[in-house]
N, C-alpha and C positions, 0 to 999 in steps of 0.2 A: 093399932091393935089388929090384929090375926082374928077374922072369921070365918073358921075351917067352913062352915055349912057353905057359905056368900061361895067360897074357891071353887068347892066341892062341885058345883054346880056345871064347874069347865068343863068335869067328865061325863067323855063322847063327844068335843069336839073335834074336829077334823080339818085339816086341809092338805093342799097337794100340791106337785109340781110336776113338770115334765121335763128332762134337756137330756141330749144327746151325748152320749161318753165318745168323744170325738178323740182323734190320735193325740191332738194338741193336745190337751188337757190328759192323757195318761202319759205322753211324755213329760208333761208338766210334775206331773205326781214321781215320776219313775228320777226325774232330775232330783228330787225334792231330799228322796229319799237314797239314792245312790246306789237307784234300779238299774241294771241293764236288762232289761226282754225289750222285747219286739211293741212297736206300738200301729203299725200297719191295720187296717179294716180286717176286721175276725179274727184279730189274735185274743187270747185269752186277759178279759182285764184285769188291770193290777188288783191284787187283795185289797181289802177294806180300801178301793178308791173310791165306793157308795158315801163315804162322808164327804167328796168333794162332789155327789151330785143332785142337781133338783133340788139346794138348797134354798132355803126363806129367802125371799129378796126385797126387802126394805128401804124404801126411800132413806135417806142420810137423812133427812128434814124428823125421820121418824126414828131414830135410833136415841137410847137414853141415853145420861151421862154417863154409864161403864160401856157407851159402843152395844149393846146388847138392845134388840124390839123392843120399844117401850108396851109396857106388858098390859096386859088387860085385852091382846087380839085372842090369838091362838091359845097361847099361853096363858092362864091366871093370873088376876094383878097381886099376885103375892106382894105383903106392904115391905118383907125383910130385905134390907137392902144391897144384899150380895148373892150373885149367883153362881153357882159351878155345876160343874159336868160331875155325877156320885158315882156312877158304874154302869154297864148294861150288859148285853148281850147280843152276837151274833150270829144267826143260824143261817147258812150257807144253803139253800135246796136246790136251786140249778143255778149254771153258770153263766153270765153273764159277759160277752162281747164287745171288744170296739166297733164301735159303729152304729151296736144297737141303741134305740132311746127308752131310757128309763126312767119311770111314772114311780115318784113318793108319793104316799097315801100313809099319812099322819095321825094319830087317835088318842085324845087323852085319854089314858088308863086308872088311873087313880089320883087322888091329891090325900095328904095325911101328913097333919102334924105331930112333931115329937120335942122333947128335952133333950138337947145334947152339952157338951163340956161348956161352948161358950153361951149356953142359952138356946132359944127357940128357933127349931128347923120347921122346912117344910119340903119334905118332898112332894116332888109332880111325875109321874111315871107315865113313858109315853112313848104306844108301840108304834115302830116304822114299818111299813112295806113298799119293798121295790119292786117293783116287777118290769118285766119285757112284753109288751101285748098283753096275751093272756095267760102268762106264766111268771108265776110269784119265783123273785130268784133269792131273794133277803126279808128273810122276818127278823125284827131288831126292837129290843127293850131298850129303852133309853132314861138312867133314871138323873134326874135334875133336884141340887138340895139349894133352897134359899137359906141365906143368915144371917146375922147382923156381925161386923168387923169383929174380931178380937184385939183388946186392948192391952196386948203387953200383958196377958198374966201369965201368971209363973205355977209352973206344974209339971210332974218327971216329965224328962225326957221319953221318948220311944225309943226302944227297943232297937239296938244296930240291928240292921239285916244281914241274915246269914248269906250264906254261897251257896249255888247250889251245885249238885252234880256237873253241868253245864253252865258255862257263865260267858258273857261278850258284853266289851263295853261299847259304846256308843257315844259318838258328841253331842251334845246338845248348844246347839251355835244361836246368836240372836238372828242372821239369817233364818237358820232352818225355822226358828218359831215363826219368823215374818211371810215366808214360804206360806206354813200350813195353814194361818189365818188368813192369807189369799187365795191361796186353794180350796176351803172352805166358808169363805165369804163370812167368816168369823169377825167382827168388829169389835168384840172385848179387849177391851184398853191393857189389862195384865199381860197381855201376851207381847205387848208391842211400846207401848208408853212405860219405861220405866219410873218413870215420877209417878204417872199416878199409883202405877202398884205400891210402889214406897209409899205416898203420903194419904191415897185418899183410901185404899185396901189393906195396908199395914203388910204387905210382902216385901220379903227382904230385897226381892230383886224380880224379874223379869218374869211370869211362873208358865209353865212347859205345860202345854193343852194336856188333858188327861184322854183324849181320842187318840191325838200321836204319840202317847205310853202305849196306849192300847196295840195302835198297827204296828210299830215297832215289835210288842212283844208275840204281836200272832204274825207276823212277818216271821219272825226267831223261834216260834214253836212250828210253822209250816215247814222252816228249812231245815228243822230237825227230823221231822216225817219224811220230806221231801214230799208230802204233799200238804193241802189247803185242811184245816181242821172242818168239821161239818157244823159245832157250836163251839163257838169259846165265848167266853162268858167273864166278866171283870167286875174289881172292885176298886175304887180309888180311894183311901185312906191317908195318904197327906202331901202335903204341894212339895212338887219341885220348885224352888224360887233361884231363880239366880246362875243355875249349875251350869257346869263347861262339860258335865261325863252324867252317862245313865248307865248303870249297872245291870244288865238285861239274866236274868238265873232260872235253869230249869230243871225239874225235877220228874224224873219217873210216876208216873201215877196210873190206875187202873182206867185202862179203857182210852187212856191219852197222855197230857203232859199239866204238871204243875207248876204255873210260871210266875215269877213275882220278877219287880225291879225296884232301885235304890238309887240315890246319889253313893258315892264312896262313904263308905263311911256313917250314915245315914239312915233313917227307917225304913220301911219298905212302904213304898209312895203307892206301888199298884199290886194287887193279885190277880192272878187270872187262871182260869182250867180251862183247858183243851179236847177236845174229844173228837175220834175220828168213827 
């Protein structure tokens, strides 16, 4: 049983990390994703490669059965027993360097429960700060929903996704997912163990991080600007499982760009807005 008050209690905790954005690891990132720039001391770092840095570092001895912190540190011991990545946001204020080292500063923001299709969620919202010294370069919302499996029920389908003015597709390889979960020190079993996603998560196959939707599609709104968005900002609404192609589609909108993506044929997994 879920007791919002018991959770609620996480908000304001905090913690932190330090590590260096060294070339290695932006060539790592730049490999990953099938970047060519420059990854030499003081070239400009890759976009969104803040999720590969200063991440949680977790003895193995301490990771639960989905590969994920066994919960009750940082994190709330929310009792529901599935977690995913729900949406965030990132706001861009100075830029960030190789070579420089950058400081996560972590904060729970809120916890709040809801009623959703398959039953009882909980979101945990939880704002990051990066900085360089004493210059904040990324303020980032990070919203997280716990929830108990779905078992097979049956209810319409969602909506194909349109096309937008702009479209590019994109592979989606069981490589590149094995990449990103070591680039991000990600140990969730969905991304890498296809058996357990099939039998103990009920996903049809392999399921594509909702962070690499995200820098995929502010990757693909930045090279439509030809420059970096100042906020862009997402939402994730339902799993990639299994897919060989991600549908990347963007659209005109005030002040920036309107960006969603799709397997073929399929619902639209992310939305995102852009703004410069």
């Amino acid at each position: 049983m879920m007791d919002i008050k018991v959770l609620q209690k996480w908000i304001g905790r905090e913690e932190s990390a330090t590590e260096q954005l060294t070339p290695s690891l932006a060539a790592k990132f730049n490999a990953t994703f099938d970047l060519e720039a420059p990854t030499d001391l003081g070239s400009p770092a890759p976009y969104f490669v803040h999720y590969c840095l200063a991440q949680p570092c977790v003895p193995t001895a301490q990771l639960g059965p989905d590969g994920h912190p066994k919960r009750g540190g940082f994190l709330p011991p929310v009792p529901l027993p599935l977690r995913m990545w729900a949406g965030g946001s990132c706001e861009t204020l100075n830029p960030i360097s190789i070579g420089d080292v950058v400081t996560r500063r972590s904060v729970i923001e809120d916890v709040a429960a809801k009623e959703g299709r398959s039953g009882s969620l909980c979101f945990v919202t939880v704002r990051h700060y990066f900085s360089c010294g004493d210059k904040l370069a990324i303020r980032e919302r990070q919203d997280i929903v716990y929830r108990t499996p779905s078992q097979g029920e049956k209810r319409k389908p969602d909506a194909q996704a349109p096309r937008g003015a702009k479209s590019k597709s994109c592979a989606i390889s069981s490589p590149l997912l094995f990449r990103y979960s070591a680039l991000t020190f990600n140990g969730h079993r969905i991304h890498y163990d296809a058996p357990y996603a099939r039998d103990t998560e009920n996903y049809a196959g392999l399921v594509t991080h909702g962070p690499l939707q995200a820098t995929l599609l502010a990757h693909y709104a930045a090279a439509k600007k030809d420059s970096r968005p100042g906020l862009f900002s997402y939402r994730l609404l339902s799993a990639i499982e299994g897919g060989a192609a991600l549908e990347l589609n963007a659209d005109s909108a005030p002040n920036g760009l309107s960006l969603w993506a799709a397997q073929p044929g399929g619902p639209v997994s992310i939305k995102a807005s852009a703004t410069w």
